[in-house]
C-alpha positions in Angstrom: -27.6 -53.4 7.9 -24.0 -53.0 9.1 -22.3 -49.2 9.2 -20.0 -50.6 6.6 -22.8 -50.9 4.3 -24.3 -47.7 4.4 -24.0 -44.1 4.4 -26.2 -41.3 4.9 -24.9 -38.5 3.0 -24.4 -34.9 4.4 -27.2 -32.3 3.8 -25.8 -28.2 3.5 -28.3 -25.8 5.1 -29.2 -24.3 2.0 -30.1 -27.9 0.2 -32.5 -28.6 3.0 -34.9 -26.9 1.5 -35.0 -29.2 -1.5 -34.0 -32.6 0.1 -34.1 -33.8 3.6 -32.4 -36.7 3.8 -29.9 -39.1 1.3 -28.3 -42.4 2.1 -26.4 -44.8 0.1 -26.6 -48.3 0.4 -22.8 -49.3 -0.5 -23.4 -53.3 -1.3 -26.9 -53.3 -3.4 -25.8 -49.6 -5.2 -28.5 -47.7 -4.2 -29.0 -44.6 -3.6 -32.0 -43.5 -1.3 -33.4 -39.6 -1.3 -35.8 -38.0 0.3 -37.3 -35.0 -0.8 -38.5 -31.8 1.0 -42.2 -30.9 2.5 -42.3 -29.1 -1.0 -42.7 -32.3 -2.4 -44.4 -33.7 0.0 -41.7 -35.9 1.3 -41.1 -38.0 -2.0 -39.2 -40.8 -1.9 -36.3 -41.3 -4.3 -34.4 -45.1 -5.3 -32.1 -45.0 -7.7 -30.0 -47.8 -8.7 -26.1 -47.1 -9.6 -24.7 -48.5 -12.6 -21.4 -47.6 -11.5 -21.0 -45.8 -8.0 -17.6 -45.2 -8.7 -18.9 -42.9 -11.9 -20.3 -39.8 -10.3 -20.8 -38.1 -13.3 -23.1 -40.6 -14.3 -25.0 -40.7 -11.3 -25.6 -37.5 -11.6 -26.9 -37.7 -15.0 -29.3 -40.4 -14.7 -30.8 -39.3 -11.3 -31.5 -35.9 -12.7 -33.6 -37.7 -16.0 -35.2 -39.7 -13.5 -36.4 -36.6 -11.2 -37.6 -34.9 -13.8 -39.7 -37.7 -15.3 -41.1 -38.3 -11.7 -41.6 -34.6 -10.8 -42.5 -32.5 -13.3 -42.4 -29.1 -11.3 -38.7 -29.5 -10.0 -37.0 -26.5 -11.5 -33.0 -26.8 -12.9 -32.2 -24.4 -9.3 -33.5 -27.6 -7.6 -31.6 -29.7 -9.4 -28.4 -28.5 -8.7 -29.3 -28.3 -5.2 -29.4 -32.3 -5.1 -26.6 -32.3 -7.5 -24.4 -30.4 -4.9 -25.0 -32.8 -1.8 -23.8 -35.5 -4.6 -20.5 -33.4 -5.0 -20.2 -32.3 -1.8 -20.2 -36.4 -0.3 -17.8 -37.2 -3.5 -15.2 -38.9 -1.3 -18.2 -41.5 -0.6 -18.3 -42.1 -4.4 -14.3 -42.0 -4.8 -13.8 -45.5 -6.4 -16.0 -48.8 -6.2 -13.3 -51.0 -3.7 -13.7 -48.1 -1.1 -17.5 -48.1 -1.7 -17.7 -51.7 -1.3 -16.0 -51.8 2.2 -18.2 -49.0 3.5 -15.4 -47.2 4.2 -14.3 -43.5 2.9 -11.2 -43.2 0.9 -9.1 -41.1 3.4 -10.8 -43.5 6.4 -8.9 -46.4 4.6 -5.7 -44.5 4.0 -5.7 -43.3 7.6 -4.1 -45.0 9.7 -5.3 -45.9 13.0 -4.0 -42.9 15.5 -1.8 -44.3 18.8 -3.1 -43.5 21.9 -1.2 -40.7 23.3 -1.9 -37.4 25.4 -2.0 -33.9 24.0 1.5 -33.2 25.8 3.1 -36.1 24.1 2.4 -35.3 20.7 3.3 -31.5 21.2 6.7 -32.5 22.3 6.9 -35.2 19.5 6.1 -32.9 16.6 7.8 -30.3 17.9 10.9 -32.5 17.7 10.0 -33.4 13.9 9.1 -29.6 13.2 12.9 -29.2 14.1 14.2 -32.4 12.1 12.5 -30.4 9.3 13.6 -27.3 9.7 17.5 -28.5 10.2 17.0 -30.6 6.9 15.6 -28.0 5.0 18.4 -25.3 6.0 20.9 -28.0 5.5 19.8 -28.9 1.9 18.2 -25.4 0.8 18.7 -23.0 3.2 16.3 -20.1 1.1 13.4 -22.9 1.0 12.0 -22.8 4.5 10.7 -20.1 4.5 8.7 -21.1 1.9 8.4 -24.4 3.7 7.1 -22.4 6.6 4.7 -20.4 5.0 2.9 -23.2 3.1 2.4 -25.6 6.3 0.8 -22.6 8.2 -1.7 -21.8 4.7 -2.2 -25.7 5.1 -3.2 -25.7 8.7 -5.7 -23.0 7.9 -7.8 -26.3 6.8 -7.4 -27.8 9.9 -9.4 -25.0 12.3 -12.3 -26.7 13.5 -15.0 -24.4 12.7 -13.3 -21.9 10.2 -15.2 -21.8 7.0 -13.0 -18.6 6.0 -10.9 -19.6 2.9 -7.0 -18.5 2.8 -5.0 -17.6 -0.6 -1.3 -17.2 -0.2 0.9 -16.8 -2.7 5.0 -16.7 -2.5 7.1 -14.3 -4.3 10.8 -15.0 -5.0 12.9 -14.2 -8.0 13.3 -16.8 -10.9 15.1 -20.0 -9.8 14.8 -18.8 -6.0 13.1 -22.7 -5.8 10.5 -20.6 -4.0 7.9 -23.9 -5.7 9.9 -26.3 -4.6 8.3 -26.8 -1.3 4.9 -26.9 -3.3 6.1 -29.7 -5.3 6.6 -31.6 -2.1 3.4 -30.7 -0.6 1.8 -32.1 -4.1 2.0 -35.7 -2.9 -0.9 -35.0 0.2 -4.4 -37.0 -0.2 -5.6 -33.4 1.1 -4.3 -31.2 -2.4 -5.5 -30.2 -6.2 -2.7 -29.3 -8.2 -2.8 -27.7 -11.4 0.4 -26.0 -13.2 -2.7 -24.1 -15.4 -6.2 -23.0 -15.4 -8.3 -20.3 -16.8 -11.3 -18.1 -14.7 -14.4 -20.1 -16.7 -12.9 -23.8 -15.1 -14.1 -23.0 -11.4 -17.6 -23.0 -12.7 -17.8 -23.9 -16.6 -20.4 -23.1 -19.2 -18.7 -25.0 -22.1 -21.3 -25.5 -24.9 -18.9 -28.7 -26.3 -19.9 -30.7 -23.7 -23.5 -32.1 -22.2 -24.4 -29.8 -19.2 -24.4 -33.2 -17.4 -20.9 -33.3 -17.8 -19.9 -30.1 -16.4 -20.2 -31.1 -12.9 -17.0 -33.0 -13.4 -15.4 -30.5 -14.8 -16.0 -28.0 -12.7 -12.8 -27.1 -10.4 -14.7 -25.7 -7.6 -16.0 -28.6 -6.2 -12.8 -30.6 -6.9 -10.6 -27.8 -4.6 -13.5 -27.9 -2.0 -11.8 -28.8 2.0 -8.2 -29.6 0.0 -5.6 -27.6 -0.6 -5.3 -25.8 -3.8 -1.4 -25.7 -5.2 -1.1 -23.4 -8.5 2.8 -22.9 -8.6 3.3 -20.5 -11.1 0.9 -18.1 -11.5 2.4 -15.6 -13.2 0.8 -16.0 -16.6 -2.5 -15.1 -14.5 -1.1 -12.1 -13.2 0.6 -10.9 -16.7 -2.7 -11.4 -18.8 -4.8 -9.0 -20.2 -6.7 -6.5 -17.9 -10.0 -7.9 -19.3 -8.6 -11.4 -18.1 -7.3 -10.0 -15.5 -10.2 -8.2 -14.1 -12.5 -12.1 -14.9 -10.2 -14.1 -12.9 -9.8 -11.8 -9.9 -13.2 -10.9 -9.6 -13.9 -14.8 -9.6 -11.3 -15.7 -7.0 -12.0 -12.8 -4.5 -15.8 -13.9 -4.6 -14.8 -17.8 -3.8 -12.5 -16.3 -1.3 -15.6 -16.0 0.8 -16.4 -19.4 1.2 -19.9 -19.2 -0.2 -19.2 -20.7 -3.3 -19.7 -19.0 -6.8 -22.4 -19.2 -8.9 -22.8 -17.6 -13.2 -25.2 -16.9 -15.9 -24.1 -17.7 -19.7 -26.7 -17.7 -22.5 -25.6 -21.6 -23.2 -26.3 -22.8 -20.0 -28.5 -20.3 -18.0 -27.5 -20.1 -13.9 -24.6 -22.6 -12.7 -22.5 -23.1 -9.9 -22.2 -23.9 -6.6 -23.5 -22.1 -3.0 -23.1 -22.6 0.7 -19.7 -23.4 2.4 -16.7 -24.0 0.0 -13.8 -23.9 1.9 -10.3 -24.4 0.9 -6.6 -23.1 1.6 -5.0 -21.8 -1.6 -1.2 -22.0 -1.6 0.6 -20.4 -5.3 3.8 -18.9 -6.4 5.0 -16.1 -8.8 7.6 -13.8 -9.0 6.4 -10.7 -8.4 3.0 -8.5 -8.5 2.1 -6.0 -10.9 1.1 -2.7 -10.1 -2.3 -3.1 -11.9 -3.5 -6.0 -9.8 -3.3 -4.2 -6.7 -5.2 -1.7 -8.3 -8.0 -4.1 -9.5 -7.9 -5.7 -5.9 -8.5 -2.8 -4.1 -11.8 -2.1 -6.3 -12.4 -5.6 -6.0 -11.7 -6.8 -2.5 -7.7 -7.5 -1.6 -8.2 -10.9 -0.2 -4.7 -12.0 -1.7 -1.9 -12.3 0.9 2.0 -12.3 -0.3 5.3 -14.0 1.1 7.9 -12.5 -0.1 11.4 -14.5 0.1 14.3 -13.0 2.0 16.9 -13.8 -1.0 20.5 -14.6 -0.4 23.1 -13.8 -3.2 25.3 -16.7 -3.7 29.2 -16.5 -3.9 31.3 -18.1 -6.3 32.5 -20.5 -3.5 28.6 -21.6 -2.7 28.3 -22.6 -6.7 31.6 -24.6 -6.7 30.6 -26.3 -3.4 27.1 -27.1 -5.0 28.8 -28.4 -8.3 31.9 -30.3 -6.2 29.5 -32.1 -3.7 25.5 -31.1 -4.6 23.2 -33.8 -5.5 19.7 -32.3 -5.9 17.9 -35.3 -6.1 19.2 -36.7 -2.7 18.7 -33.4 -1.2 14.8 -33.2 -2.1 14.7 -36.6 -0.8 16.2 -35.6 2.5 14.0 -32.9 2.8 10.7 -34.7 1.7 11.4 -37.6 4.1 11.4 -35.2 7.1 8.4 -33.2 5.6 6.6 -37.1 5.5 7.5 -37.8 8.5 6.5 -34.7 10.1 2.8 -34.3 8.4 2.2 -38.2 9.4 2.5 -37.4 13.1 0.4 -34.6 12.4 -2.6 -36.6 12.0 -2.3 -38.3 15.1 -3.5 -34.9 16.5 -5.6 -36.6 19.7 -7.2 -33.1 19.4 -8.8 -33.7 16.4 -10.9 -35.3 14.6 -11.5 -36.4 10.4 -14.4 -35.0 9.4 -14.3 -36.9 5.9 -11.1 -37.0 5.1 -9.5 -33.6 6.2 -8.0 -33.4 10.3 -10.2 -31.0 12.1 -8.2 -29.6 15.3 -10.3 -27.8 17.8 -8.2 -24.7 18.7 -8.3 -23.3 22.2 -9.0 -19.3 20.9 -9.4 -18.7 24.8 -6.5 -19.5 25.7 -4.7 -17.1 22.6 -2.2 -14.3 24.0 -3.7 -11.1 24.2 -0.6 -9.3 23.6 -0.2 -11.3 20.2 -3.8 -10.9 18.7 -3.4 -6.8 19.6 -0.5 -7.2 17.4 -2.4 -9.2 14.7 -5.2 -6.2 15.0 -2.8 -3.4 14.5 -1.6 -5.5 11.3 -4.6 -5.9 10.1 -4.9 -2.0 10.4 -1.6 -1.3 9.0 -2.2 -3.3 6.1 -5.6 -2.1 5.1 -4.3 1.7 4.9 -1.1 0.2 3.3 -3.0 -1.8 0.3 -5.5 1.1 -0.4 -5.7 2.7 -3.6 -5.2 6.1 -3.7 -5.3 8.1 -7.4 -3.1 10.8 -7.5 -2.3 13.1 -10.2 0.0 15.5 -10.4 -0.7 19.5 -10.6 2.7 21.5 -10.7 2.8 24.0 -7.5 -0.8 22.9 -5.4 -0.8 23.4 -2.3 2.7 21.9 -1.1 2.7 18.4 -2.4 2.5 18.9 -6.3 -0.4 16.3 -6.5 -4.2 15.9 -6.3 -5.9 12.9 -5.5 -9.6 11.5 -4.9 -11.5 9.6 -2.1 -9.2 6.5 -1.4 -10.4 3.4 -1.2 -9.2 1.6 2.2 -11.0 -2.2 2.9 -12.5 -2.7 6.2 -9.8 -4.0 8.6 -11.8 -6.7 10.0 -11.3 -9.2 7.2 -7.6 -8.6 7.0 -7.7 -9.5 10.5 -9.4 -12.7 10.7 -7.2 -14.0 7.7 -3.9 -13.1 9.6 -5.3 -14.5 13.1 -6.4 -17.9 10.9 -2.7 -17.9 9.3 -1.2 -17.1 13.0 -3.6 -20.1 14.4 -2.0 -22.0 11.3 1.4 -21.7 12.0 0.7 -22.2 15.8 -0.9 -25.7 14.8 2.5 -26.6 13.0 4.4 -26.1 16.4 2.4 -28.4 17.8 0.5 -25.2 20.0 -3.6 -25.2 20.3 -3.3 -21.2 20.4 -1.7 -18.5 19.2 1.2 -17.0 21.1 4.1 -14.0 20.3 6.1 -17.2 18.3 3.5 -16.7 15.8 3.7 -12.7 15.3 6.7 -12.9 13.2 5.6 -14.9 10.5 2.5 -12.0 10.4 4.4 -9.4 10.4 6.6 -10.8 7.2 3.2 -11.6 5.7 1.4 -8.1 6.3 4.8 -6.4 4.8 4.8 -8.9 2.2 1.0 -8.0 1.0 1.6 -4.1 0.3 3.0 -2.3 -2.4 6.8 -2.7 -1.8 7.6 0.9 -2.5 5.1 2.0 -0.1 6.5 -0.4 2.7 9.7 0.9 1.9 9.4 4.6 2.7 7.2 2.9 5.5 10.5 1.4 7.0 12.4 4.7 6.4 9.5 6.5 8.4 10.2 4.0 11.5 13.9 4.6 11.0 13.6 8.6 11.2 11.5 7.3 14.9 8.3 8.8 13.0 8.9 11.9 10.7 10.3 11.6 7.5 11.1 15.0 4.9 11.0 14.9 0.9 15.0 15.5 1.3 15.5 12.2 3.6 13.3 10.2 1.0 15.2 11.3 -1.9 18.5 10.5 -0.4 17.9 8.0 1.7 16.0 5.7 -1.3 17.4 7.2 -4.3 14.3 8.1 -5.9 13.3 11.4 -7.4 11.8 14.3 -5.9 8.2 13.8 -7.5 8.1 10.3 -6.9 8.7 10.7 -3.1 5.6 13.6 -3.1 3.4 11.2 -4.9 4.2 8.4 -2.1 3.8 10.5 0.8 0.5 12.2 -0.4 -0.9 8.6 -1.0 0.4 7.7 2.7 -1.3 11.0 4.0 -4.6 10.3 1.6 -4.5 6.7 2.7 -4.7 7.9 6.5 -1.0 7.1 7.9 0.3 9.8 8.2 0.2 13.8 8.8 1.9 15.7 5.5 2.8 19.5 6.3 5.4 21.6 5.1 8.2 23.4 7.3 8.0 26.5 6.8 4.2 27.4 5.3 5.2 30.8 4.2 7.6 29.6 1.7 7.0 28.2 -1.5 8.6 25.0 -2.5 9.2 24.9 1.3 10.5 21.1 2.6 7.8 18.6 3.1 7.6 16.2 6.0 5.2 13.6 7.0 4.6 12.6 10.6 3.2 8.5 11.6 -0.4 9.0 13.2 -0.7 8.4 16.9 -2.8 5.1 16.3 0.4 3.3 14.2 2.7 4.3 17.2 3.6 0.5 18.2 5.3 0.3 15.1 8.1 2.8 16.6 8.1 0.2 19.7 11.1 -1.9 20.3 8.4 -4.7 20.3 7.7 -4.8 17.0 11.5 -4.1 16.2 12.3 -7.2 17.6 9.3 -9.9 16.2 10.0 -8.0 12.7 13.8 -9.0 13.0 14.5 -6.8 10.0 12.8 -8.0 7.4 12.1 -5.8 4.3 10.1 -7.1 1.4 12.2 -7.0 -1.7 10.8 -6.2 -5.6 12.0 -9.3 -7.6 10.1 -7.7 -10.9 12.1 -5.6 -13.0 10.4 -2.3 -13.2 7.2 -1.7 -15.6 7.5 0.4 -18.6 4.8 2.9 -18.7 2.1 3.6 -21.0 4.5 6.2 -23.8 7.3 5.8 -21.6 10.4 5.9 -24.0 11.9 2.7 -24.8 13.5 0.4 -21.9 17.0 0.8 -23.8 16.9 4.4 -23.5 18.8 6.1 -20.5 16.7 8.7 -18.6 17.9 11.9 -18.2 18.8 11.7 -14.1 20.5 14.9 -12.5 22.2 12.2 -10.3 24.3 11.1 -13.2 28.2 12.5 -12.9 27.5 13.1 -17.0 25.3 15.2 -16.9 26.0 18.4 -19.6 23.6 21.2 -17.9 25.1 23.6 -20.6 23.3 21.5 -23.4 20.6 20.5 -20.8 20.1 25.0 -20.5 20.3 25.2 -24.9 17.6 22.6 -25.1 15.4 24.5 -22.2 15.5 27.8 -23.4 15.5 26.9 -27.1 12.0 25.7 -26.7 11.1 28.5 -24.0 11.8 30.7 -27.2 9.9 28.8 -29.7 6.3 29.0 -27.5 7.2 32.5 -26.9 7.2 33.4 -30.7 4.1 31.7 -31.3 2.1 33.1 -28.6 3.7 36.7 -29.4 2.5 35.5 -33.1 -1.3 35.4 -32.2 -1.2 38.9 -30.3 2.0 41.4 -30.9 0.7 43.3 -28.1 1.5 41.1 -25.5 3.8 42.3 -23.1 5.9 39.5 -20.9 4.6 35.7 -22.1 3.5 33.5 -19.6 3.7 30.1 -20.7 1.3 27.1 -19.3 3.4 23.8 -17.7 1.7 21.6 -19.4 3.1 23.5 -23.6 6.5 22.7 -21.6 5.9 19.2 -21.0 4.8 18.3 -24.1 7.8 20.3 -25.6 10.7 18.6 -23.0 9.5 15.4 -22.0 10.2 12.2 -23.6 12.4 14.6 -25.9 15.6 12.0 -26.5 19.2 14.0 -26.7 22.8 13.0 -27.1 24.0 15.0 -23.9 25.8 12.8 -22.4 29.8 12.5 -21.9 30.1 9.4 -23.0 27.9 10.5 -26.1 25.1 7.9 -25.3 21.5 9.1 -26.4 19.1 9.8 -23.3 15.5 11.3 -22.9 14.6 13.9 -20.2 11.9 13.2 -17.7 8.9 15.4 -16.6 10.6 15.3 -12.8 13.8 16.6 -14.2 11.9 19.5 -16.4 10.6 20.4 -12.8 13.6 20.5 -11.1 15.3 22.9 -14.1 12.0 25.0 -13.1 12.5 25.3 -9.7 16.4 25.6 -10.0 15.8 28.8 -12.5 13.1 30.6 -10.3 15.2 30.3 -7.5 18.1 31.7 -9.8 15.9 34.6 -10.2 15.7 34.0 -14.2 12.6 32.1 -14.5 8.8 34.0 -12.5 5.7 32.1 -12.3 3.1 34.5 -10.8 0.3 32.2 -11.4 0.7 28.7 -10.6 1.4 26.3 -13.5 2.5 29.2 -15.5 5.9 30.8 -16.7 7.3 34.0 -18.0 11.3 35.2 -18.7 12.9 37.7 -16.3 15.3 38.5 -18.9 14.7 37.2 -22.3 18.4 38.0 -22.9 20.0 35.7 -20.4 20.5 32.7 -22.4 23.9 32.7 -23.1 24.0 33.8 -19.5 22.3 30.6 -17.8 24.9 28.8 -20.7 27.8 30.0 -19.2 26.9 29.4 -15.6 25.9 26.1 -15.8 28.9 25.5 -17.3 
């Protein structure tokens, strides 16, 4: 018997314990197992009806194992079932059966005979082609472009059985999917536009458990790569939806498969290597999922695109002398062209039908891969999850907070050395080098919380110390909001927080980088970051009893502001709490009223106190700012913290006048 007609199937190391050996004999449709020691080698033949129906195979071999061995449990089962799934290019259609060949062996076409140096220079040549083309025709797209060939190479590590998800941010219309659309066309890819957190592993009850091997998606995205290119409705679901589907995908992100329970179906799924490279798109993240990440595992990384505003002139040029459709083309040609000399890798080799490149990791710059480890480092402490709450005049900082949660460095590492060895293979390069670093560094960035980053980049700017004043300025954000971000920087471990002057209250704060994340102040890393600064494409989230989004808050930055009515509406309800407490015991000598009767009296209160007459609502940092501002006027005492009493309870009209 010829090689053409027949095929011994692969065995996973944690199948072998159930089945030792499988072949298929392409021309006379059988299919030959046998079984373990356990059952005492047993010999399997089963005849195909149709070997291009897998789903049916599977079916009728499983009623013919349990009819010949009664004691094989359902765990056993889907042991054999697996080595079925995981040989299912073998079964891909009946024609490629019946020439004994695999369906990416017959597409393949045979590799010229050319040395390692030749096809780096070649490919380097179309990599250029590409990159002109793409600039030419989309100029915002590359980067995108980029990005996606280096998650794709991830696939191609010889040896790597670490799975990689990135995902590309841009605003709406940014055609930030566009070079996912072109990457659809691949024999390598699954591409869904939708999917839900059950279809990796299904427990449908409306159809025959025999049919939920083909359903399931995880064995379909298994060595290919997995193109989802919208997945904001996934990120904007429900938290309990939320919480399923992220707690599914940062499991499979491990490589070792995913397996369930359901009272329909009992245990399902799939174990052993499953590795893929998972390539998405959205427009931005929410806060919450970060959160959920962190508790779950961040195994997520982000691209976010460097946008370009367009002028009028750009618009009339695209409507005068644009044609989309020939553009794509243009670009999709040279992307072809490109990923078809690809293959002819002489460093490789198809291992079924995905290109495995042996990459020289001894050969990788050390310089580079110290980079990718301080990255990794940076990014864990970044992406952390810090709770902080706030507590009016603690210690300096105005906010509490718990143990953080900070994710071992090492797996960020090996995920951004993978992507580095991924974009290195798209140059044409067998190891990573300092050409590589940039594309890490916009990735790391891109992964953390923007704001974060953000006073992260102002920190490097001020060459490593960075006040509450310089934040507030510098960003535009408020006072509180700058303390919040600082303390989680200082809880997460990046920094040293300590006030100027420790003897003063309310004294300036300041926060210093940490010796270990001095490279980042190195004209090194100035220069492989080339500026880049994530940007938030999401407009921002309306909290939980914030007032409505049409609602102007009341900001002290605003040239309108009317402090005389801002004073009337302080004092009035200063007055009010002080009557009622006085109420309870006449006795009392000076009131001292609790923060937190103030908040619930000022904040979220909506007031026409405007100039232009336009209704706004005052904010818990601007009630502490009118705090501070009186007890530094000398009209407003809090001798315990959190707590308030009047200096004069006849300077009203005073404070009136003044701020006027």
């Amino acid at each position: 018997m010829t090689d053409s007609e027949f095929k011994n199937l692969e065995i996973p190391e944690d199948s072998k314990g159930v089945i030792s050996d499988a072949s298929l004999r392409i021309k006379e449709k059988i299919l030959l197992l046998t079984l373990s020691e356990k059952f005492e080698g047993t010999k399997i033949l089963y005849i195909l009806d149709s070997v291009s129906d897998l789903s049916k195979t599977i079916k009728g071999l499983r009623k013919k194992l349990k009819n010949q061995i009664s004691e094989i449990s359902e765990k056993e089962l889907y042991k054999i079932e697996d080595v079925l799934l995981r040989n299912h290019q073998i079964f891909k259609t009946e024609d490629h059966l019946r020439t004994g060949e695999p369906q990416s062996e017959q597409k393949q076409e045979p590799r010229p005979e050319i040395t390692i140096e030749e096809w780096q220079k070649t490919l380097q040549e179309k990599y250029q082609i590409l990159r002109e083309t793409t600039f030419k025709n989309f100029s915002d797209v590359w980067q995108a472009i980029e990005f996606a060939l280096s998650v794709k190479n991830v696939l191609h590590i010889q040896g790597n059985t670490l799975p990689f998800i990135g995902i590309i941010l841009g605003p709406p219309g940014s055609s930030k999917t566009l070079a996912l659309e072109m990457l659809r066309k691949l024999n390598i890819t699954f591409y869904t536009d939708n999917f839900t957190a059950k279809s990796f592993v299904s427990h449908n009850t409306a159809v025959s458990q025999e049919q939920l091997a083909k359903i399931d998606m995880l064995p379909k995205i298994k060595d290919k790569l997995f193109i989802t290119p919208e997945l904001a409705p996934l990120f904007n679901g429900k938290d309990e939806d939320l919480l399923l589907i992220l707690g599914i995908v940062t499991r499979i992100a491990d490589g070792q498969g995913f397996e369930s329970d359901s009272g329909a179906y009992g245990h399902r799924g799939y174990n052993g290597d499953i590795m893929f490279a998972w390539i998405g798109a959205a427009v931005d993240i929410p806060r919450k999922v970060y959160k959920h990440l962190s508790t779950l595992g961040p195994k997520l990384y982000f691209m976010r695109m460097v946008t370009k505003k367009k002028t009028e002139n750009d618009y009339l040029e695209e409507l005068k002398y644009g044609n989309f459709n020939e553009s794509k083309k243009q670009v999709e040609d040279a992307l072809v062209d490109y990923l078809k000399w690809f293959d002819y890798c002489p460093a490789g080799e198809f291992e079924l039908n995905i290109l495995k490149i042996k990459c020289e990791s001894s050969e990788d710059d050390d310089d580079s891969l110290k980079a990718i480890i301080k990255l990794g480092e940076l990014l864990a402490r970044l992406r952390g999850f810090a709770q902080t709450w706030e507590t009016h005049g603690t210690q300096g900082s105005d906010y509490a907070y718990a143990t953080p949660i900070i994710e071992n460095p090492s797996r960020a590492v090996t995920n951004l050395r993978n992507l580095a060895k991924g974009h290195a293979l798209s140059k044409g390069r067998l190891s990573i080098t300092l050409d590589d670093i940039p594309l890490i560094i916009r990735t790391a960035l891109s992964t953390a919380p923007v704001d974060r980053v953000k006073i992260f980049d102002l920190l490097l700017k001020k060459n490593g110390k960075l006040t509450t004043f310089e934040i507030e300025t510098d960003l535009k954000i408020s006072g509180p909001t700058a303390s919040r971000t600082m303390t989680e920087l200082k809880v997460l471990g990046l920094v040293d927080m300590k006030k100027e002057n420790e003897n003063q209250y309310n004294s300036t704060q300041s926060i210093i980088l940490k010796e270990e994340f001095k490279w980042f102040l190195s004209e090194e890393f100035k220069k492989l970051r080339d500026g880049f600064i994530p940007e938030k494409f999401a407009e921002k989230e309306c909290k939980e009893n914030s007032t409505p989004p049409t609602l102007k808050k009341y900001d002290d930055t605003d040239e309108a502001l009317d402090y005389k009515i801002l004073n009337d509406i302080f004092w009035k309800s200063f007055e009010e709490i002080e009557e009622k407490e006085r109420k309870n015991n006449p006795t009392l000598g000076p009131i001292l009223i609790k923060h937190v009767k103030l908040t619930n009296e000022l904040v979220n209160k909506i007031v026409i106190s405007t100039s232009e007459g336009k209704p706004v609502v005052i904010t818990g940092e601007l009630m502490n700012k009118i705090l501070s501002k009186l007890i530094r006027e000398g009209k407003l005492a809090e001798p315990k913290e959190g707590r308030y009493y009047r200096i004069n309870r006849d300077n009203r009209s005073a404070d009136a006048t003044a701020a006027a």
